[in-house]
C-alpha positions as CSV (number, residue, x, y, z in Angstrom):
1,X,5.7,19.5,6.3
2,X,5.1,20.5,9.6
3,X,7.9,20.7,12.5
4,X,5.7,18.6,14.6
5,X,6.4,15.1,12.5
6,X,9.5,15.1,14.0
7,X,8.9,14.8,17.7
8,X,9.0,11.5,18.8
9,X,7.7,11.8,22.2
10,X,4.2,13.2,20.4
11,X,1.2,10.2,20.1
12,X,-0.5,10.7,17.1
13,X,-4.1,9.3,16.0
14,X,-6.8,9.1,12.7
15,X,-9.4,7.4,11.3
16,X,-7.6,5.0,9.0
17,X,-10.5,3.9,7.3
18,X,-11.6,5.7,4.1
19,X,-14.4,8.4,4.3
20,X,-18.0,7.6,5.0
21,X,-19.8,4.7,6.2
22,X,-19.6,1.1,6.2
23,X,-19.1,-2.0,8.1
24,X,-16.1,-1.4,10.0
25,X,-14.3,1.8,10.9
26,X,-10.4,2.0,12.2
27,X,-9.2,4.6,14.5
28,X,-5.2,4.1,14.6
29,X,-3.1,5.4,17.5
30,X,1.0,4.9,17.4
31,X,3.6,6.5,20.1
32,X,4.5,6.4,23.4
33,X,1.0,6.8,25.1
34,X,-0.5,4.6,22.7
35,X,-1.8,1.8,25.1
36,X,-2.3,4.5,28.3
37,X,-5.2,6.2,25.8
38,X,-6.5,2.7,24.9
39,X,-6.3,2.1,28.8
40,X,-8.7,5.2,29.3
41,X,-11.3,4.7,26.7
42,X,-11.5,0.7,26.5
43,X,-13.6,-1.7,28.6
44,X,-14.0,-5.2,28.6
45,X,-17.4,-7.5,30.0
46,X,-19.7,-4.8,30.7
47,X,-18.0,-1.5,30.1
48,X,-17.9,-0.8,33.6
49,X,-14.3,0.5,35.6
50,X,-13.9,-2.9,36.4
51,X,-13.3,-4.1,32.5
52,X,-10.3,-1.4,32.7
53,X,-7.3,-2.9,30.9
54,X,-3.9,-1.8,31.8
55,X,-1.2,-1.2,29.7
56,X,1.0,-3.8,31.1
57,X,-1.6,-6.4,30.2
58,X,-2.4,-4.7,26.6
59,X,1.4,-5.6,25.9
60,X,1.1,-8.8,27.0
61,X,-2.0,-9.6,25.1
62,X,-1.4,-9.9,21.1
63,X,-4.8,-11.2,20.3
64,X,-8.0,-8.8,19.5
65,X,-10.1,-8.0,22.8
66,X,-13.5,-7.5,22.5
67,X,-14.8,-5.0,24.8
68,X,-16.8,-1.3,24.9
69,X,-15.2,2.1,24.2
70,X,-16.4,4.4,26.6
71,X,-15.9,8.0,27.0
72,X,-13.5,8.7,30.0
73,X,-15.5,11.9,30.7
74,X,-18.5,10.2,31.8
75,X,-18.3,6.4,31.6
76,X,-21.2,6.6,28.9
77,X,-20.5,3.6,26.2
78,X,-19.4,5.4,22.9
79,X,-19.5,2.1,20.9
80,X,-19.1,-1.7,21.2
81,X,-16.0,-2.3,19.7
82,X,-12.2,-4.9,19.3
83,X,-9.1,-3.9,20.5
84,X,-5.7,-4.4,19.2
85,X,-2.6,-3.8,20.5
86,X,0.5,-4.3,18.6
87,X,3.7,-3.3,20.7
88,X,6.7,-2.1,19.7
89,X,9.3,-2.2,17.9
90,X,7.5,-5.2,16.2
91,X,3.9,-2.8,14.8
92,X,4.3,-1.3,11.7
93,X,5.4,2.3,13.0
94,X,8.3,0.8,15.0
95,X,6.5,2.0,18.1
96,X,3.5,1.1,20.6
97,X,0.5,0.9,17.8
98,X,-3.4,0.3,19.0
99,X,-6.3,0.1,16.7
100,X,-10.1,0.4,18.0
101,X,-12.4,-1.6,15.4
102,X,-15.4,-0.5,15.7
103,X,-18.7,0.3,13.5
104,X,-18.6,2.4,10.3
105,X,-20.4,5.3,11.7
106,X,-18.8,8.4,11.0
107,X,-20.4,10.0,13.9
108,X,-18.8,6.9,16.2
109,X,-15.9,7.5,14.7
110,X,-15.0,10.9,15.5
111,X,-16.5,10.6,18.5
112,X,-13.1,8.3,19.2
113,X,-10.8,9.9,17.6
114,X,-12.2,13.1,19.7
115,X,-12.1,11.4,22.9
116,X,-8.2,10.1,22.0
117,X,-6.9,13.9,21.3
118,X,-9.0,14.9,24.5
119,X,-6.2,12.7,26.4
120,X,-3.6,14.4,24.7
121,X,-3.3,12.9,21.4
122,X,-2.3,14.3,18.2
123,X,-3.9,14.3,15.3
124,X,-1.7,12.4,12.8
125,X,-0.6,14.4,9.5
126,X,-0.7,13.0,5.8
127,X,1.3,9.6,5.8
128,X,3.1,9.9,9.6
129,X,2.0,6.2,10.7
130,X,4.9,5.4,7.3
131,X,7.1,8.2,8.2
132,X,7.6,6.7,11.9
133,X,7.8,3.1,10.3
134,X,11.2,5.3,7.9
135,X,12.3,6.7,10.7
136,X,11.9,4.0,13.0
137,X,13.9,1.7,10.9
138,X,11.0,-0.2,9.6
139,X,11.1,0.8,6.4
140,X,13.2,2.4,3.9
141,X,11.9,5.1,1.3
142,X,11.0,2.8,-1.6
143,X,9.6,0.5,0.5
144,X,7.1,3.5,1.9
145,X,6.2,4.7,-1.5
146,X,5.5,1.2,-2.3
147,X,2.9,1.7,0.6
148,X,1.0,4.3,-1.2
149,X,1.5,2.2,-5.1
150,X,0.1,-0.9,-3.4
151,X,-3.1,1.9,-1.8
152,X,-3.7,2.9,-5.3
153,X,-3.1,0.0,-7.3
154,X,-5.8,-0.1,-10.4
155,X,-5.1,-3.3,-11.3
156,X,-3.1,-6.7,-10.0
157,X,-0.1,-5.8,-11.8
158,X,0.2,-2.8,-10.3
159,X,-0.3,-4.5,-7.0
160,X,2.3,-7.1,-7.3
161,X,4.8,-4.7,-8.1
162,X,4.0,-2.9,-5.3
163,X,4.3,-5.8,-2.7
164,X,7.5,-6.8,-4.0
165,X,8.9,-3.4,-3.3
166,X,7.2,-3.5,-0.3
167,X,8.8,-6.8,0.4
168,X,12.2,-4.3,0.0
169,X,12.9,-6.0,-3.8
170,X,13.9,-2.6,-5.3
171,X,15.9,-1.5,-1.9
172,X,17.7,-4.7,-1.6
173,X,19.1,-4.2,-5.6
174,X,20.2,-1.0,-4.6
175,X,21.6,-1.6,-1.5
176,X,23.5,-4.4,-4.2
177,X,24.6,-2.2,-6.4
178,X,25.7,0.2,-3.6
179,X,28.4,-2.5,-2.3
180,X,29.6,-3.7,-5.4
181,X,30.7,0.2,-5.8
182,X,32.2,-0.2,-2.1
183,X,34.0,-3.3,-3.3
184,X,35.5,-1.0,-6.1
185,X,36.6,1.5,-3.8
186,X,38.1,-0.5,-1.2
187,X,41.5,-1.3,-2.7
188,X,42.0,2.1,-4.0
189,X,41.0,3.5,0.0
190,X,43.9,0.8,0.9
191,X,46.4,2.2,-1.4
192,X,46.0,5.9,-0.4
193,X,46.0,5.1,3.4
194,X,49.0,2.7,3.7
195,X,51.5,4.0,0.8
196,X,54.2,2.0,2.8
197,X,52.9,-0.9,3.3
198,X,52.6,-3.3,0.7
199,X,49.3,-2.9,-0.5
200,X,48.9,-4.0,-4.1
201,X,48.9,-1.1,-6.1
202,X,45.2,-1.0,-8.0
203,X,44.9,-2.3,-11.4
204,X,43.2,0.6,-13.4
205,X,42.3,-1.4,-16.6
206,X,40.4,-3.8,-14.0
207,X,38.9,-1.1,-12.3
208,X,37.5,0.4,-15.6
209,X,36.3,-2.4,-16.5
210,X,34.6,-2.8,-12.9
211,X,33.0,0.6,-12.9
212,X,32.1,0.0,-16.7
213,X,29.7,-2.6,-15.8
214,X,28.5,-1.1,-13.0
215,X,27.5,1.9,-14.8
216,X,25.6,-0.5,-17.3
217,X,23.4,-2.2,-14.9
218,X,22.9,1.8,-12.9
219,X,21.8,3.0,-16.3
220,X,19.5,0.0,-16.9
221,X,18.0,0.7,-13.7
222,X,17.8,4.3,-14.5
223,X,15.9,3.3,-17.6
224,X,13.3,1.2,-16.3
225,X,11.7,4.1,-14.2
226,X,9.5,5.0,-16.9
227,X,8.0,1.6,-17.6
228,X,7.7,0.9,-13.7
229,X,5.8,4.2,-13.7
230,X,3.6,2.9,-16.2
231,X,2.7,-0.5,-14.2
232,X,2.0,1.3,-10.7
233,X,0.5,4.4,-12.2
234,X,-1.2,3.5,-15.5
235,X,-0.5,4.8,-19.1
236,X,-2.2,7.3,-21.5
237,X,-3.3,6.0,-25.3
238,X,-4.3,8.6,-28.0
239,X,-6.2,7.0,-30.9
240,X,-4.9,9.4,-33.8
241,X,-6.4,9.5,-37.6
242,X,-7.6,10.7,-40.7
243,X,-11.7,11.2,-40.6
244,X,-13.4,8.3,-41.2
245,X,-10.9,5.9,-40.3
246,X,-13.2,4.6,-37.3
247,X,-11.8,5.7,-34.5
248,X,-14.6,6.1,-32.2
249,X,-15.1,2.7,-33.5
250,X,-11.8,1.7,-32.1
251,X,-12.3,3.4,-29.0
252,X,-15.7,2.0,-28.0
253,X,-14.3,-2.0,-29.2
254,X,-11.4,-1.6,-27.2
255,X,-13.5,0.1,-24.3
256,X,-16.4,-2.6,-24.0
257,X,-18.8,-0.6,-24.4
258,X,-20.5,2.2,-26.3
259,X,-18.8,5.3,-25.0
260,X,-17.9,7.9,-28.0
261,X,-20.8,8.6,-30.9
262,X,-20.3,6.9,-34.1
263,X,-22.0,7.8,-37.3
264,X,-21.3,7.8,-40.8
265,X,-20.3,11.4,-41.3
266,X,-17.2,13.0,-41.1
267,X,-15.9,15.1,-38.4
268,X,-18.2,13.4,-35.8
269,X,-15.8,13.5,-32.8
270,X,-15.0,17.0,-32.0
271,X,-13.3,16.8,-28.4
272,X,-11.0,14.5,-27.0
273,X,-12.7,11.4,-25.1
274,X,-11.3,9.4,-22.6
275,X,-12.2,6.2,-20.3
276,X,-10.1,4.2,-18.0
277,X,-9.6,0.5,-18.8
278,X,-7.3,-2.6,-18.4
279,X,-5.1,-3.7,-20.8
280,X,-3.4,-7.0,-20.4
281,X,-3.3,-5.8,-16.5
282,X,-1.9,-2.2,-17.5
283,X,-4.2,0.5,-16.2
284,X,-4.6,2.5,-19.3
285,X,-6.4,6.2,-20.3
286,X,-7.6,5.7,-23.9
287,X,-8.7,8.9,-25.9
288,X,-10.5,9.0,-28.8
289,X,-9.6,12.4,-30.8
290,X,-11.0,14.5,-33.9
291,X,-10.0,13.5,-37.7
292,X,-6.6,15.1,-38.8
293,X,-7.5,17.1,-41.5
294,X,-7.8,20.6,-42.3
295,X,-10.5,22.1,-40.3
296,X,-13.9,23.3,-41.6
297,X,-14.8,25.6,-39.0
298,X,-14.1,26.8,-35.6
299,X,-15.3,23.8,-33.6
300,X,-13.7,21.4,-35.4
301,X,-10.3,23.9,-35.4
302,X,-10.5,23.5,-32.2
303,X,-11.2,19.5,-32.2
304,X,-7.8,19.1,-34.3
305,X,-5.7,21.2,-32.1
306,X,-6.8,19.0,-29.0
307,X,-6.4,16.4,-30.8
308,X,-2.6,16.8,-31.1
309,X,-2.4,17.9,-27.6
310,X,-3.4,14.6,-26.7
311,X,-0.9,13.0,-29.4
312,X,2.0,15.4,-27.5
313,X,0.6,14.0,-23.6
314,X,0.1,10.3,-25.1
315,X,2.6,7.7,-24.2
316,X,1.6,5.6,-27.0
317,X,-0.6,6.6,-30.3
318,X,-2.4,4.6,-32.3
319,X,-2.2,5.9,-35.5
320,X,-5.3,4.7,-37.2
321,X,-5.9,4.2,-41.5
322,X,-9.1,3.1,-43.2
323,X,-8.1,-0.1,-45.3
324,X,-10.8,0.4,-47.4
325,X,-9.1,3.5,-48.8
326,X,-6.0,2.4,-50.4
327,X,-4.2,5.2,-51.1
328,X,-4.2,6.1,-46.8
329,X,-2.2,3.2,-45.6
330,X,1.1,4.6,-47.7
331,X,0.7,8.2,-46.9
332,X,-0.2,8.1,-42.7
333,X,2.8,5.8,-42.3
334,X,5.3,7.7,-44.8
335,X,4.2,10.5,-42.5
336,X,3.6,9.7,-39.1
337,X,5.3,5.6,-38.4
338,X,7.6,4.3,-35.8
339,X,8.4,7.5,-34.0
340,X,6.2,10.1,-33.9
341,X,7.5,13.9,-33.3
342,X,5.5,16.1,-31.6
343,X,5.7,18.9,-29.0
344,X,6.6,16.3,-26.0
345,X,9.5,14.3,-28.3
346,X,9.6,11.5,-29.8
347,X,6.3,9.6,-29.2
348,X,6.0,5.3,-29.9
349,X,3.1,4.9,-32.7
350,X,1.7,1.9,-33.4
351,X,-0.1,1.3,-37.2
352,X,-3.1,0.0,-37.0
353,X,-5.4,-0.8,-40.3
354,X,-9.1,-0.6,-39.9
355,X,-12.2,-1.8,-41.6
356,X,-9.9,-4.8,-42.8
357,X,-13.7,-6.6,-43.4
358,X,-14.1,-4.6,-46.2
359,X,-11.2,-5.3,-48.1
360,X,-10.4,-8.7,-50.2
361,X,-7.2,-10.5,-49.6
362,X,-5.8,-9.7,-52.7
363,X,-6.3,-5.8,-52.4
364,X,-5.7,-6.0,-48.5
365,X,-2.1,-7.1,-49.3
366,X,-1.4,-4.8,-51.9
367,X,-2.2,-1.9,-49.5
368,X,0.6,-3.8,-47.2
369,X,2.7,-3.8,-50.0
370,X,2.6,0.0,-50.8
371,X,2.7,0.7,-47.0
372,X,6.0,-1.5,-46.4
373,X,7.6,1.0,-49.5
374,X,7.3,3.6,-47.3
375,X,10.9,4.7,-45.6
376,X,11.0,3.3,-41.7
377,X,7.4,2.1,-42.5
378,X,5.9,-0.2,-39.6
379,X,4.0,-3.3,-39.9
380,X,0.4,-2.5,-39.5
381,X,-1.8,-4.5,-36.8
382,X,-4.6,-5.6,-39.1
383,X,-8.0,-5.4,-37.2
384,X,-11.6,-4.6,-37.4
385,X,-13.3,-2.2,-35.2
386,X,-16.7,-3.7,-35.9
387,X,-16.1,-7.6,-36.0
388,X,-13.7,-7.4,-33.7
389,X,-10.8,-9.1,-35.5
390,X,-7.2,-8.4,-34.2
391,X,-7.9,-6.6,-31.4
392,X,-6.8,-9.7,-28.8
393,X,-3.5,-9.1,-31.4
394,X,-3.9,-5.1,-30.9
395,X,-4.2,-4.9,-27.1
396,X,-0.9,-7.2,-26.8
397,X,1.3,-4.6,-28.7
398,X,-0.3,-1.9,-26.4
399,X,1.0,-4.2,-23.8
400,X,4.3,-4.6,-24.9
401,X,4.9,-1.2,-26.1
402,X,4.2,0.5,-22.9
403,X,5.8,-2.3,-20.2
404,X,8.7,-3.4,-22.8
405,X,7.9,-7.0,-23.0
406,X,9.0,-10.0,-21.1
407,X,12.7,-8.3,-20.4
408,X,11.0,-6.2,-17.4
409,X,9.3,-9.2,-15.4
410,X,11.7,-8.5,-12.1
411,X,10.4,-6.4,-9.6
412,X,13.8,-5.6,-8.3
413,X,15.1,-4.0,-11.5
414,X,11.8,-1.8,-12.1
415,X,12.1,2.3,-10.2
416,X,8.1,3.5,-9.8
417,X,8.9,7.4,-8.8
418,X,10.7,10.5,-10.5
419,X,12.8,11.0,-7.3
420,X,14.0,7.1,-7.1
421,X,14.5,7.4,-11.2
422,X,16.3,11.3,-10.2
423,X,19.0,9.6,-7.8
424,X,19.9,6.6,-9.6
425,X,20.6,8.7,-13.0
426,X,22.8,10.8,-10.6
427,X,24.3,7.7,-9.9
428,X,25.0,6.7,-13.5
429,X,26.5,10.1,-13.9
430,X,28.7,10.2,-11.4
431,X,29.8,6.3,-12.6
432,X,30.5,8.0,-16.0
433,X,32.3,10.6,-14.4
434,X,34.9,7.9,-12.6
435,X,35.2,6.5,-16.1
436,X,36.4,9.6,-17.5
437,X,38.6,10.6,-14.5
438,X,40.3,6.9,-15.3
439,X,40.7,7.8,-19.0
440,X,42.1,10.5,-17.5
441,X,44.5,9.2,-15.2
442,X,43.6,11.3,-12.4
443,X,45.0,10.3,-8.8
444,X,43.0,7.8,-6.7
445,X,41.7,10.3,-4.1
446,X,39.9,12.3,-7.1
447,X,38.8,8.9,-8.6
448,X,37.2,8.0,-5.5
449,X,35.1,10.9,-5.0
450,X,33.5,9.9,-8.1
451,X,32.6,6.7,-7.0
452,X,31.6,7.7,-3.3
453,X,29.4,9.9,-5.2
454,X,27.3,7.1,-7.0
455,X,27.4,5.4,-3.8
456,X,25.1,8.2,-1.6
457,X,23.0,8.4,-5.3
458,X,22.0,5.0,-4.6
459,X,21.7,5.3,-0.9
460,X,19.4,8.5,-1.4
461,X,17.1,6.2,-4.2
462,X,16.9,3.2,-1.2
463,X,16.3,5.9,1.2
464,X,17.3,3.9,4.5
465,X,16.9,6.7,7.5
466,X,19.8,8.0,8.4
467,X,20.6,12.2,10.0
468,X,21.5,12.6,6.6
469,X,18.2,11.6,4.4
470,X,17.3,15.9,3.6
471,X,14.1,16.7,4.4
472,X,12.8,17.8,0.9
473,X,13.1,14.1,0.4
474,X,10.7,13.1,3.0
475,X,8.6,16.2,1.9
476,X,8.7,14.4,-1.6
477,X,7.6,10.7,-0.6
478,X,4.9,11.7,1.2
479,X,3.5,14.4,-0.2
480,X,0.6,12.2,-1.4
481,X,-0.6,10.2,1.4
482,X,-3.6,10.4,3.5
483,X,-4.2,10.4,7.0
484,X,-4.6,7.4,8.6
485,X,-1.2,5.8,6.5
């Protein structure tokens, strides 16, 4: 991150429009000489000196002003164009912000941004419009990676959680949890700074049994961060299997469309395939893999091995058995149901029966049967590739496997990032720390250091600006913007 994000006397400028051409372009100034570069380069009427608009009037005027941008060089009209000013502290940056609307051109657009830095303006860096709107008080850190979730959003669900944090859901529930801790640590504060004074002396059972519940709804917070990872970022499905069990089959049903070869032989699939879909609004990378078996040659040696790569990088597989084949039902769930161990951990599996068309009733149950003999066995999801049956049943599991069901419908209880995840299991360890140090009976001042230390966990997750917030934080949040946000 460069040293020059920090200067806030600096005016800084980009295209805030995406890359190429279209309809409408953005260029995007913010700082203190905001409105004196719009001043320069803006005209109204005919795009002569006398349309100049000053400043003072820009800061009056909230509505767009339609007018010529012109290049202060020469006068000649670089585009017709609107103009809006948003003043501060009220603009998204917490400072003076104007915007020239003007065509899609790429070549009109850098003509503007070049005749902004020409009057001194700095180009802006990768996400510094939302670092000034942190440090300006605008925002707080969740709410600025909520910025880039709601940019990237795949799919409505992702964008709803994303507006609720930007909304500051997840930073008001820490900021929540954060004073309830303060709560906790007040009386014991009271007790060691007025001895003689007649403070109650805390009640320690009461205080465990404060700190005991916070540390449960920490640690529930702490947990959700995979599954709110999962709703902003997407999840990855392996379709796993003996040969023959149909797959491909699978993949290109679930898919929509005809995207991995199927044929009758065995071994078809040889490398891992993948496609991007939606899944009960859950952005989801499906792979189709090679048939488990021992190999019988190099390419398909290799097929199997990637195969169980993508089992170790999947967050859910479905492990897939041919119905028609009795016998594989009992042995792929004795071997591989409920949890699956691989190189990355424990792994959720769901069964899944295929080619259930070509099985009777009776037969189809007594394959259940032998299946549900098998130790820590799972219920299979019954479904054909081919006819289509049970995969409305199929894609629902999917769902509730990777988002955890109905229990993880508030936005304010869900962490989307590693680093927010990071600080609020620090939290829950330092929360199980003050638990032990009661257990312990250690004196209050020790106690509290415990609890003050949950309480700047929490803080650092919200990420409200303060001297303190350490830059490899900052460097962290934005890492991944683009210019122009």
């Amino acid at each position: 991150m460069s040293d020059q994000r920090w200067d806030p006397s600096s005016t800084i400028g980009a295209v805030a429009t995406p890359p190429g051409r279209g309809g409408i372009g953005v260029v995007r100034l913010s700082g203190t000489a905001a409105l004196e570069a719009a001043a320069h380069l803006f005209r109204t009427g005919d795009g002569t000196a006398s349309g100049r608009v000053p400043p003072a009037i820009m800061r009056r005027h909230r509505a767009m002003i339609h007018g010529h941008l012109v290049d202060p060089k020469d006068g000649a009209a670089v585009d017709d164009a609107l103009l809006l000013v948003m003043p501060g502290p009220g603009s998204y940056t917490g400072e003076d912000v104007v915007e020239f609307h003007c065509h899609g051109s790429p070549t009109v657009l850098n003509a503007v941004l070049e005749a902004c830095l020409a009057l001194g303006v700095r180009l802006a860096e990768p996400g510094e419009f939302s670092l000034r709107a942190v440090r300006n008080g605008r925002f707080d850190l969740t709410q600025a990676e909520a910025v880039l979730h709601l940019v990237n959003a795949e799919t409505t669900t992702a964008a709803k959680l994303a507006v609720a944090h930007l909304d500051g859901a997840l930073g008001r529930e820490l900021a929540a949890m954060s004073a309830k801790l303060l709560g906790i640590a007040a009386p014991l504060e009271a007790a060691i700074d007025f001895p003689d004074d007649e403070v109650a002396i805390p009640d320690r059972r009461a205080i465990a049994e404060q700190v005991s519940d916070a540390l449960g709804e920490v640690s529930a917070l702490a947990d959700s961060g995979r599954i709110g990872r999962r709703k902003v970022e997407g999840a990855v499905v392996t379709i796993a299997g003996p040969v023959n069990a149909g797959k491909s089959t699978l993949f290109n049903a679930l898919l929509g469309r005809e995207r991995a070869i199927v044929t009758p032989e065995a071994g078809t699939t040889r490398d891992v395939i993948e496609a991007r879909l939606e899944i009960q609004g859950l952005a989801v990378t499906l792979r189709d893999t090679a048939g488990l078996r021992t190999p019988s040659g190099l390419a398909e040696e290799i097929g199997v091995r990637l195969a169980r790569v993508a089992m170790d990088e999947a967050d859910l597989i479905l492990l897939l058995a041919d119905a028609s084949q009795a016998d594989r039902w009992g042995r792929n769930s004795g071997m591989l149901s409920g949890k699956l161990g691989t190189a990355a951990g424990d792994v959720a599996v769901i069964n899944v029966l295929n080619k259930c068309d070509l099985v009777s009733a009776a037969r189809l149950a007594e394959v259940l049967a032998e299946g549900a003999a098998e130790p820590s066995a799972n219920p299979p999801i019954m479904v054909s590739a081919m006819t289509g049956t049970g995969l409305t049943m199929l894609r629902e599991q999917i769902a509730e496997h990777l988002t955890g069901g109905d229990g993880h419908d508030s936005p304010a209880r869900l962490l989307t990032t590693i680093r927010q995840e990071r600080a609020v299991r620090s939290a829950a360890e330092h929360l199980a720390g003050a638990l032990e140090a009661i257990r312990r009976a250690v004196p209050d001042d020790l106690l509290l250091v415990h609890i003050y230390s949950a309480m700047e966990s929490l803080d650092e997750a919200r990420g409200a600006w303060s001297p303190d917030l350490r830059l490899s934080v900052i460097e962290e949040v934005f890492a991944r913007f683009c210019v122009g946000k």
